[in-house]
N, C-alpha and C positions, 0 to 999 in steps of 0.2 A: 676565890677566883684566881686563875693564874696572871700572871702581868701582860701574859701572850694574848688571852681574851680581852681584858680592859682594853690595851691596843686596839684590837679589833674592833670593839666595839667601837673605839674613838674614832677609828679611822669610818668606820660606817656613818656614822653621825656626819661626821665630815663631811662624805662624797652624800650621803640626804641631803647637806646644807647645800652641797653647792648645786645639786641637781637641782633642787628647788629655785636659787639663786640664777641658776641659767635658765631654768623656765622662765622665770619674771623677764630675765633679758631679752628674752626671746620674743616675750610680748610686749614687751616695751619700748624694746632695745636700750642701746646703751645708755642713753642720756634719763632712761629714765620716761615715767608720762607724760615727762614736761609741761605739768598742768600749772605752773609758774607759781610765784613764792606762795605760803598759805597768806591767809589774812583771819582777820579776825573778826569772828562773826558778827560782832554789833557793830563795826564798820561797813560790812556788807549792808546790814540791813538797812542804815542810814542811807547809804549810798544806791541801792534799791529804791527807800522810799523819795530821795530826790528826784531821784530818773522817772519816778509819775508823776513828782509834784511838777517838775518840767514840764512834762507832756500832758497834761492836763491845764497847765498855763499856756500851752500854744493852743489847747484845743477852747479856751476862753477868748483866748485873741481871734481865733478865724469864726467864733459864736459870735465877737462883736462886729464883724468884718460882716458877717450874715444876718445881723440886725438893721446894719444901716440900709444892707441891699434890699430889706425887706421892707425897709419904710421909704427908702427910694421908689420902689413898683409900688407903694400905696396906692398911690394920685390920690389923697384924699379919703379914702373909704377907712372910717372911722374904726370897723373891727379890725381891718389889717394893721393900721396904726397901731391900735393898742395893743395886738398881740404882737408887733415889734418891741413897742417899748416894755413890755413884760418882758419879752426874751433878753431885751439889751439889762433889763435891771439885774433879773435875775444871775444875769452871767457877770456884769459886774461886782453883785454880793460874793458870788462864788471865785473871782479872781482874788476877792479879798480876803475871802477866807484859807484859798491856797497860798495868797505871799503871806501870810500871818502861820500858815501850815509850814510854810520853806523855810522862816526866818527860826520857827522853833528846834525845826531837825538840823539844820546850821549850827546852833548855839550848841544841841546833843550830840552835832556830830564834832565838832572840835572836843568839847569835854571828853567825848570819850577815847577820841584821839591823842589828847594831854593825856588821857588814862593810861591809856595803851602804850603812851612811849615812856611813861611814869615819870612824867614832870610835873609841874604843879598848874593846872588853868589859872589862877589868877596872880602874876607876877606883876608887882606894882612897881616896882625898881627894877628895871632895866637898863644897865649903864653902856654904852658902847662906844669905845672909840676909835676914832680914825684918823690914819698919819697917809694923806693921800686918797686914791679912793678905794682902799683893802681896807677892812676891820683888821685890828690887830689885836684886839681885845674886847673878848664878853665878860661883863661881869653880871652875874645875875643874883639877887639877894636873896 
């Protein structure tokens, strides 16, 4: 191959890359998708499965909120009763078993957080001290 061809090729590759490069722009524009920083996937999902275990804790709370109203309108009539107090039991097992749900993806979700930022989750010694109200020094063992 002559030196004149390689150039050329180079130079083709080149205006490829950039044609390509200005398509992207083009549908992106400049800044990009701006679909904001990545993250990391078993942060997601923790962070995912809190946002039901939330919303599944309010929807216990308005269960319990619709229990009382149901044994408020009893006046008495022994099946209504007890099919409130089944719904108020029932809902209070299940609030337990969602903060006991919460408290576990908390604890995975920090671990994996210390993972993620690659420090160590269990720091038994941590010294810090302060000259005013700045830290002016961490010392971590």
């Amino acid at each position: 191959m002559f030196p004149a061809q390689i150039l050329a090729e180079k130079t083709g590759q080149e205006q490829l890359q950039q044609g390509v490069y200005g398509q992207f722009d083009a549908l992106t524009g400049q800044g990009g998708a701006n679909l904001g920083t990545a993250i990391d996937p078993r942060q997601a999902i923790t962070s995912y499965v809190q946002t039901l275990l939330q919303t599944a804790s309010v929807l216990c709370i308005l269960l319990i909120v619709y229990s009382g109203y149901m044994l408020f309108i009893a006046r008495g009539d022994e099946s209504k009763v007890d099919n409130a107090k089944k719904t108020l039991r029932y809902t209070i097992v299940g609030l337990c078993i969602i903060l006991a749900s919460y408290s576990i993806t908390l604890i995975a979700s920090r671990i994996i957080d210390a993972s993620v930022q690659g420090e160590d989750y269990r720091r038994e010694e941590a010294h810090i001290r302060f000259e005013g109200l700045t830290p002016t020094e961490v010392q971590i063992r």
